[in-house]
C-alpha positions as CSV (number, residue, x, y, z in Angstrom):
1,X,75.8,154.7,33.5
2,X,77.1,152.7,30.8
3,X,75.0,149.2,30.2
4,X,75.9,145.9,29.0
5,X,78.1,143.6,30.5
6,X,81.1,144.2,28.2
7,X,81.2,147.3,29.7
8,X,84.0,146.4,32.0
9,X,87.6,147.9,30.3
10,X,91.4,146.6,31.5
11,X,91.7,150.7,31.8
12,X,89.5,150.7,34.6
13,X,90.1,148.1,36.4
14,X,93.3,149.4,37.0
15,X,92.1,152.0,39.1
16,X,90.6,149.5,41.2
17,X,92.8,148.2,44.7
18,X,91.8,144.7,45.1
19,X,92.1,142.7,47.7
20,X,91.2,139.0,48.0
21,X,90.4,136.9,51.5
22,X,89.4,133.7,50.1
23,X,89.1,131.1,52.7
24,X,90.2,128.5,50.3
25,X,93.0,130.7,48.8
26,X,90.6,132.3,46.2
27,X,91.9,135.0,44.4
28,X,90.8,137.6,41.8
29,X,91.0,136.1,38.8
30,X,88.0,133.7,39.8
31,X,88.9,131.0,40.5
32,X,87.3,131.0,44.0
33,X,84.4,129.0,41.6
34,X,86.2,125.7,41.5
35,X,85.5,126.0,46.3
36,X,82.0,125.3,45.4
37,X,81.7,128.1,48.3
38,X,79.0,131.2,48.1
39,X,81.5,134.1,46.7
40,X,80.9,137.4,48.2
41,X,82.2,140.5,46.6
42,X,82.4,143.4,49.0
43,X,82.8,146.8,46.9
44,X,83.5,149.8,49.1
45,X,83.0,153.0,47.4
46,X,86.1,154.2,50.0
47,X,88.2,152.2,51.5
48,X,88.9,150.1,54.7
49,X,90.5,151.5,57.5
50,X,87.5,154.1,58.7
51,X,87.1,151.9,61.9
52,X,84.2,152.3,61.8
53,X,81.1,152.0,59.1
54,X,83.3,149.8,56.6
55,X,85.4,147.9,59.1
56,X,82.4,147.0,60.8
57,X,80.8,145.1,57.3
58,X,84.1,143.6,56.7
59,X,84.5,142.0,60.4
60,X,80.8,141.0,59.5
61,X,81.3,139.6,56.0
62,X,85.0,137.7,57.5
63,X,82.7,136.1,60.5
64,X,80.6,134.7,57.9
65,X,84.0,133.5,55.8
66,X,84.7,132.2,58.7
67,X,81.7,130.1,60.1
68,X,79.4,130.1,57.2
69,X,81.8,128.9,54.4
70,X,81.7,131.9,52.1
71,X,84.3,133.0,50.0
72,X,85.2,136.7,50.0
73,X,86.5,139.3,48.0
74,X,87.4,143.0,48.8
75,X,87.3,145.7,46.2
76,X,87.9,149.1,47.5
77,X,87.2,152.2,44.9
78,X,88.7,154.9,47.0
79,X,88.0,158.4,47.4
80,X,87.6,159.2,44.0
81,X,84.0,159.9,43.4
82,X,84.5,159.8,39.7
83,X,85.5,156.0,39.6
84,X,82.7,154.9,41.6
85,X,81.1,153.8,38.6
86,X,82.9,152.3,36.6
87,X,84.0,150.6,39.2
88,X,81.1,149.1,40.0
89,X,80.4,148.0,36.3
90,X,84.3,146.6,36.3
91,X,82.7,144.5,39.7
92,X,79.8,143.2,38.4
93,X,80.7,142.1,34.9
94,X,83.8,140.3,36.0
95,X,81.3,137.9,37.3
96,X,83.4,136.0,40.0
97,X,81.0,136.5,43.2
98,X,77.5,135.4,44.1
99,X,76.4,138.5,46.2
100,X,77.5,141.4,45.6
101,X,77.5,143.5,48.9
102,X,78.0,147.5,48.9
103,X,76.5,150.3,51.1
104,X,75.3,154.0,52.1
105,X,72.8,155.8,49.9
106,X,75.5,156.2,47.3
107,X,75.3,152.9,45.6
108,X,71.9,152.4,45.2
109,X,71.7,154.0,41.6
110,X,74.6,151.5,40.5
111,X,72.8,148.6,42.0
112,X,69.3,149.3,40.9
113,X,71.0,149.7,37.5
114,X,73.2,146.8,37.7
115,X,70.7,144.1,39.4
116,X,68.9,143.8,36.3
117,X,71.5,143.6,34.2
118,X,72.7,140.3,36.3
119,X,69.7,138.1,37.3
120,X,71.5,135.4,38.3
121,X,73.1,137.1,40.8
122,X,72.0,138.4,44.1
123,X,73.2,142.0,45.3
124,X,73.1,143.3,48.8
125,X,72.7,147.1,50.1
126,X,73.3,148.2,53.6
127,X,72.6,151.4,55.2
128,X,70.0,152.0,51.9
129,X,67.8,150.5,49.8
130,X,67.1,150.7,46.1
131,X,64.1,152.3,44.9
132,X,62.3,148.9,44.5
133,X,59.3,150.5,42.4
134,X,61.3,151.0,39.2
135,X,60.1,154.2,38.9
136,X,63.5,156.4,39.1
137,X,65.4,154.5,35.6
138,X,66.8,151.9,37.4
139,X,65.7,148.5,39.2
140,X,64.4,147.7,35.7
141,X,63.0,144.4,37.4
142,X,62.0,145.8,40.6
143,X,65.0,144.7,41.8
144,X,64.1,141.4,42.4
145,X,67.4,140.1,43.3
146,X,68.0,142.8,45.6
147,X,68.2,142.9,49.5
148,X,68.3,146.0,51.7
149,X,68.8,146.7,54.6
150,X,68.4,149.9,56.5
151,X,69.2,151.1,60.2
152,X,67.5,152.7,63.0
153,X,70.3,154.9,63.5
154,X,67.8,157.6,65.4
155,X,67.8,155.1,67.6
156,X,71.4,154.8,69.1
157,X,71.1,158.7,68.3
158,X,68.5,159.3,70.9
159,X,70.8,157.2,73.1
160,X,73.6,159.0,72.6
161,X,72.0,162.5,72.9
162,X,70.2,160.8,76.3
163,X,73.7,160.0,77.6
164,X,75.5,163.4,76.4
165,X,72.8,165.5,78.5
166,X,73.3,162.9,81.6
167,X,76.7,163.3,81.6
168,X,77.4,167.1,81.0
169,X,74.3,167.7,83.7
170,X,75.4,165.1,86.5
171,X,79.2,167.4,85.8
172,X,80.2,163.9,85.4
173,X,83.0,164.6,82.7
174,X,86.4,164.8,84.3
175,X,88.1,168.4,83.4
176,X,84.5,170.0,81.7
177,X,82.6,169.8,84.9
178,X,81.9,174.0,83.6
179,X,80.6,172.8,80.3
180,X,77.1,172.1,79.3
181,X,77.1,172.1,75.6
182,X,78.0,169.2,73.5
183,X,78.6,168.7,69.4
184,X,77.6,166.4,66.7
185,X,80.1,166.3,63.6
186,X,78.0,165.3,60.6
187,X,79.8,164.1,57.2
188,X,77.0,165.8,55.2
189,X,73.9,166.7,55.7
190,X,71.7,164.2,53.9
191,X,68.8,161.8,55.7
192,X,70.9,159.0,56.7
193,X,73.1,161.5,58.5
194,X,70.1,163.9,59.6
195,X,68.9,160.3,61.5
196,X,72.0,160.5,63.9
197,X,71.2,164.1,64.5
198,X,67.1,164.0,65.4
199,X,67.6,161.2,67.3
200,X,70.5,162.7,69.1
201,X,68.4,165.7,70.2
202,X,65.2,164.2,70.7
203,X,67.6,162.1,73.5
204,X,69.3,164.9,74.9
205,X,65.6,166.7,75.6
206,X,64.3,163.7,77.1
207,X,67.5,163.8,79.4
208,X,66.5,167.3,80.3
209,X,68.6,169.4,78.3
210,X,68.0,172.2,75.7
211,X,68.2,172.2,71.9
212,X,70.6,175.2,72.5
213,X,73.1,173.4,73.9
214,X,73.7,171.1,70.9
215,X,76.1,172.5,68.3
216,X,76.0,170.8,65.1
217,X,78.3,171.2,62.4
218,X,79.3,169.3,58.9
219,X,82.2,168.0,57.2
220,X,81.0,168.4,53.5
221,X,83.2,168.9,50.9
222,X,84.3,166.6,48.3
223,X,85.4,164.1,50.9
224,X,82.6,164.8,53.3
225,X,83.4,161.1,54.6
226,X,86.7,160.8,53.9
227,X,88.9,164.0,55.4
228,X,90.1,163.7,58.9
229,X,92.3,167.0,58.6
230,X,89.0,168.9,57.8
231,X,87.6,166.9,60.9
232,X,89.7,167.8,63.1
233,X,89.2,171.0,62.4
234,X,85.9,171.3,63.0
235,X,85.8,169.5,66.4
236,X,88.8,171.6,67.5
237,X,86.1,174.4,66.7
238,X,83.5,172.6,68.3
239,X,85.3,172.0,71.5
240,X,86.4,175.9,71.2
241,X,82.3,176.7,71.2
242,X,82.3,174.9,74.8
243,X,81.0,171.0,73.9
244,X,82.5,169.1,76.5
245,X,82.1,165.7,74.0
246,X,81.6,165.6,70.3
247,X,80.3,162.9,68.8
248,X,81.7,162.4,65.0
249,X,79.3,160.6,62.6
250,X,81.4,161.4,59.6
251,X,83.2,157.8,58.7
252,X,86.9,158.5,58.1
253,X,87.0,162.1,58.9
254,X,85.6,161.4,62.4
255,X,88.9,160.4,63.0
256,X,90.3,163.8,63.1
257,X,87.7,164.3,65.9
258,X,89.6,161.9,68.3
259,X,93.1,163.9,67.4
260,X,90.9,167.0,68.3
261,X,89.6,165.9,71.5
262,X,93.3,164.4,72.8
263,X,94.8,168.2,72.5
264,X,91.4,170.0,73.8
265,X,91.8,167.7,77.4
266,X,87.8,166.9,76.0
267,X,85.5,163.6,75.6
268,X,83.8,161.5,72.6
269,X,81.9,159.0,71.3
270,X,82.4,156.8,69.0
271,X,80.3,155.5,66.1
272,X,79.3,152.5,64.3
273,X,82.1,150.3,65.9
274,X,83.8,150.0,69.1
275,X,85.9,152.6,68.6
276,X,87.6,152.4,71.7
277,X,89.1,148.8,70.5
278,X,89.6,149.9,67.1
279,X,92.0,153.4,67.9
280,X,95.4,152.2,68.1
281,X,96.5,155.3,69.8
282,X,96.0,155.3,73.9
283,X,95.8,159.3,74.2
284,X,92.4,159.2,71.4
285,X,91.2,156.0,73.1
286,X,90.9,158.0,76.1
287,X,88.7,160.3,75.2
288,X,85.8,157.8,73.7
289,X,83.2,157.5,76.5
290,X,81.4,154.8,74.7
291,X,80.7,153.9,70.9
292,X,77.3,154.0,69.9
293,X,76.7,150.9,67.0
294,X,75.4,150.7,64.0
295,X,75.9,147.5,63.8
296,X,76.4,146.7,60.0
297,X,78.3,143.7,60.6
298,X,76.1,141.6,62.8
299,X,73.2,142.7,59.8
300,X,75.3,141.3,57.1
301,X,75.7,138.3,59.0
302,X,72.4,137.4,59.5
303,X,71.8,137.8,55.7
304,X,74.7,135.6,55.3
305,X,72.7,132.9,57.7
306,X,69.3,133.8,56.1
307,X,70.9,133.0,52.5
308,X,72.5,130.1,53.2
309,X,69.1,128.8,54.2
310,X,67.4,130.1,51.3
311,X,65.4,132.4,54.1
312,X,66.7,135.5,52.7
313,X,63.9,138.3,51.2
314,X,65.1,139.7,48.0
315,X,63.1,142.4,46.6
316,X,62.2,143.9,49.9
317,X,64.0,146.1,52.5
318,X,64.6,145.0,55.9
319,X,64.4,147.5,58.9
320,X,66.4,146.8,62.0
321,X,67.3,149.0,65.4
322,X,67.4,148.7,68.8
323,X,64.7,145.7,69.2
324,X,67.0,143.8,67.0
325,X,70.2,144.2,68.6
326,X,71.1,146.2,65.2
327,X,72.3,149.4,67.1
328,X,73.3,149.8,70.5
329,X,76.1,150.7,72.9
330,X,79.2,149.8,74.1
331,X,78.9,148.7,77.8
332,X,82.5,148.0,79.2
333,X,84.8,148.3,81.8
334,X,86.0,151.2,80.1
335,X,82.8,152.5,80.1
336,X,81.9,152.1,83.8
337,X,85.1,153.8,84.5
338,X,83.9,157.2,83.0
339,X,80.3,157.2,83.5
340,X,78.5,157.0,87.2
341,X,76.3,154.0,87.9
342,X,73.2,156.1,88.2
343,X,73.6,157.1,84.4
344,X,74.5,153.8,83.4
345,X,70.9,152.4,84.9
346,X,69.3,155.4,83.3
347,X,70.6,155.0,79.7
348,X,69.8,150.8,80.1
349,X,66.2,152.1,81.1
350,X,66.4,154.9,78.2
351,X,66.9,152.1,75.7
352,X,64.5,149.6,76.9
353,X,61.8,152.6,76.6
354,X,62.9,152.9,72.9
355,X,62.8,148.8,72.5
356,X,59.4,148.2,74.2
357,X,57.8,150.8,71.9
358,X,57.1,153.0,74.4
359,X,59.2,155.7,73.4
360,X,59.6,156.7,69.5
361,X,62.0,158.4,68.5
362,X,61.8,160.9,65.7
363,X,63.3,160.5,62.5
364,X,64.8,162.4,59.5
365,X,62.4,159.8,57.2
């Protein structure tokens, strides 16, 4: 990574699809200074539209535009792996934001390196954390303007897995009352993404079912978070193993999952956001039983709250899950609809196990 913060190049930049939501009419240039508002600076290495992981921190980081006064500002690096960072070196030195926000375990080198290099500003990491000890050549400072925060996602795994076993067991799916197996579409298989999958088993065995009967397969790939086509794929050959549901935690390409499941006459579940809201079409938002959250959003809101009142721990990572209303399910009409009131009062017990401590789930940690 290049250092310095003349690093930034017009070159670059261009590469970059900017979009600004200042709520005072800010715009790129920086001039969102004269508000006298807290600028945010969201950098997605991706892009919005996922519905799902991304949307859900921009909805977040808007609510806090919205109520808390902050200005924000959008930067989306694409696909691209190879611009990631210089585009996060273009976003820092332009120097128009206060915080700058990004996520998943692929930014943390860039911040760690970066945060340093900008000690009047704060930086925020969600779904990661920087390697606060120094000892990996970056967070040069420990990363003392640094705050991370990370998710129990074994958590709403377990509950997921809990409710997969339920269903296919009570033969409470309409049209795979035959099927007992069920599938997990991982982007990649990395720790973050190895969370979702523990806990999902470790739920589905709790429910009563076997380890056998969960298929798991990955997207990988260059795009491992960003290829629907290749998603689609896979859960069309999931489905064609006998998973009556497949649950896609696999950001963008987990769309292809919903496409998949419309044509195999199957279920889903949805991940990170509501997912049933966010689909626009009605045949895919059919087939989403419920949406288990990560919700990234409602995190980045409370550090929006925190900061605002100075109450905000840099330099440390913050751990949230169930007991914190960090992850969870959706529980809607929708949802009553497809799932029998017995399971429903199981899964609510399920969870309050997991939020009382009396249950812990295993993790990929």
């Amino acid at each position: 990574m290049r250092h310095g913060k003349g690093a930034a190049a017009a070159a670059v930049a261009g590469m970059l699809v900017l979009s600004a939501c200042g709520g005072s009419g800010g715009d790129d240039s920086g001039s969102t200074a004269a508000s006298g508002k807290p600028r945010i600076e969201l950098v997605i290495n991706g892009g919005l539209g996922d519905k799902s992981f991304f949307d859900s921190a921009y909805e977040g980081l808007k609510k806090a535009q919205k109520d808390l006064g902050y200005d924000l500002k959008v930067v989306e690096l694409g696909s691209d792996r190879t611009k990631w960072e210089p585009g996060f070196e273009d976003a820092a030195a332009a120097g128009d934001y206060d915080i700058l926000a990004a996520g998943t375990f692929d930014v943390t080198d860039y911040v760690g390196d970066l945060a340093p290099q900008y000690p009047d500003k704060k930086f925020w990491v969600f779904d990661s954390a920087v390697d606060y000890s120094g000892k990996n050549g970056t967070c040069s400072n420990k990363c003392e303007n640094v705050y991370s925060v990370t998710f129990k996602q074994n958590e709403g795994g377990y509950l997921a897995g809990f409710l997969a076993e339920k269903l296919v067991a009570g033969k409470a799916l309409k049209g795979a009352e035959s099927l007992d197996k069920v599938g997990v579409m991982g982007g990649v298989k990395i720790p973050v993404i190895e969370d979702f999958v523990v806990g999902f088993k470790a739920g589905f065995k709790a429910a009563g079912g076997k380890d056998s009967d969960v298929l798991v397969q990955y997207v990988g790939g260059d795009k491992p978070f960003g290829d629907p086509a290749k998603g689609k794929e896979i859960s069309t050959a999931l489905y064609g193993q006998g998973a009556a549901l497949v649950w896609p935690v696999a950001g963008l390409s987990g769309l292809g999952t919903f496409e998949s499941a419309v044509t195999a006459q199957r279920y889903t579940f949805g991940v990170d956001s509501d997912q049933y809201q966010t689909l626009t079409d009605q045949a895919q938002k059919n087939t989403v039983v419920t949406s288990l959250l990560k919700n990234v959003g409602n995190a980045l809101y409370k550090a929006a709250q925190d900061d605002r009142k100075d109450s905000l721990k840099y330099g440390a990572v913050a751990t949230v899950g169930l007991a914190e209303d960090a992850v969870g399910y959706v529980n809607d009409a929708h949802f009553a609809q497809l799932v029998p009131e017995k399971v429903r009062t199981e899964l609510q017990a399920a969870a309050d196990r997991v939020k009382s401590g009396s249950v812990t789930v295993p993790s990929a940690f």
